[in-house]
C-alpha positions as CSV (number, residue, x, y, z in Angstrom):
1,X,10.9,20.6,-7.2
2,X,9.8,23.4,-4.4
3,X,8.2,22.2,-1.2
4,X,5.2,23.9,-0.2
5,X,5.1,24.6,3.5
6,X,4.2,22.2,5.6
7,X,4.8,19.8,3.1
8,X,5.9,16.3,4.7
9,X,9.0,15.0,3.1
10,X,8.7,10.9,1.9
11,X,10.8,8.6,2.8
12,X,12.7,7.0,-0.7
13,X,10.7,5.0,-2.9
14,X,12.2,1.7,-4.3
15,X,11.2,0.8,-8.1
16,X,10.3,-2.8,-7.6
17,X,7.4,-5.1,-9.2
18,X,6.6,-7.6,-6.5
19,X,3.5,-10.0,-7.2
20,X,1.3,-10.0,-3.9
21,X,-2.4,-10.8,-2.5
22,X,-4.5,-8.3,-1.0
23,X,-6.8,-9.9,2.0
24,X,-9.5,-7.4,2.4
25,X,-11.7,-7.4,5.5
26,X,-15.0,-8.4,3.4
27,X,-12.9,-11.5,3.4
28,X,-12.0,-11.0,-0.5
29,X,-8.5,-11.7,-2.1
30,X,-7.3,-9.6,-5.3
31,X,-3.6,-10.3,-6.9
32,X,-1.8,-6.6,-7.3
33,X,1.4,-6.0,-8.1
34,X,3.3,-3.9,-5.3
35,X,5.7,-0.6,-6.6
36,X,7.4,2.2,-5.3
37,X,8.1,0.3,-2.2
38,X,9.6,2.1,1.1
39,X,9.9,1.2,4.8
40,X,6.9,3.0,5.2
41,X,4.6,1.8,2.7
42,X,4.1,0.8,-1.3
43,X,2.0,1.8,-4.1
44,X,-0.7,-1.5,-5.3
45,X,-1.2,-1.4,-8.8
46,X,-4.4,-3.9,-9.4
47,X,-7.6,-3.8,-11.3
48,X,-9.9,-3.8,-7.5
49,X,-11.0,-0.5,-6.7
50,X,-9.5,0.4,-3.1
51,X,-11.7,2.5,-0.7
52,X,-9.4,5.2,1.4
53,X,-9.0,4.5,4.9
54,X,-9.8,0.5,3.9
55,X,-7.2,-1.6,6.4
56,X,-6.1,-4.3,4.8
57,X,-3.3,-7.5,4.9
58,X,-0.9,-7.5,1.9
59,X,0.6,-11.0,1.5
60,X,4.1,-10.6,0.4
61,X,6.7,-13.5,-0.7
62,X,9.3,-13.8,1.7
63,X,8.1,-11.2,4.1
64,X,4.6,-12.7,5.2
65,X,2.0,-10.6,5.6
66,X,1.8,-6.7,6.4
67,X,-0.9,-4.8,7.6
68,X,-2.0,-1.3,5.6
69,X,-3.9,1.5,5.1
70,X,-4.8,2.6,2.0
71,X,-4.3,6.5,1.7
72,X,-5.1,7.5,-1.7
73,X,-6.8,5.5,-4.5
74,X,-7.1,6.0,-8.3
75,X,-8.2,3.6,-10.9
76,X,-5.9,1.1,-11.4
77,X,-3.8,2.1,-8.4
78,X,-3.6,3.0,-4.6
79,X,-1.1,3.9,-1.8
80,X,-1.0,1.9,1.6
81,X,0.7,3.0,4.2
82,X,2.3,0.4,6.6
83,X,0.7,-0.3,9.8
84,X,2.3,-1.2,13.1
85,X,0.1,-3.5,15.6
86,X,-1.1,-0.5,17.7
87,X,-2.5,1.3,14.5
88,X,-4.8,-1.8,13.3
């Protein structure tokens, strides 16, 4: 695959299927399923509707909760990015 300019390269993507909560700041909770995982963020596959730029928690088992932003959204699926405490 070519690179367009300016193009920003991704950091690797894991193929995992990790069960998680969503906590959105409505206060709402929706059960996703968390893929192509990296340091850097994850791909939510769930049957909510995420808004772009929505900050939310993810509640992941062993790891406790992460803060995100969702970057892109498409039925059935988003991509967060991973916040750090100065982002939020």
């Amino acid at each position: 695959m070519t690179r367009v300019q300016g193009w920003a390269k991704r950091k690797d993507r894991h193929p995992v299927s990790i069960d998680a909560t969503v906590h959105r700041s409505d206060g709402t909770k929706a059960d996703v399923t968390l893929t192509n995982f990296s340091d850097e963020g994850c791909r939510i596959e769930a049957d909510e509707v995420f808004r772009i730029g929505e900050r939310v928690q993810i509640a992941i088992p062993r790891m406790g909760h992460v803060k995100a932003q969702v970057r892109w959204s498409h039925p059935g699926s988003a991509g967060a990015k991973f916040l750090i405490e100065s982002d939020f």
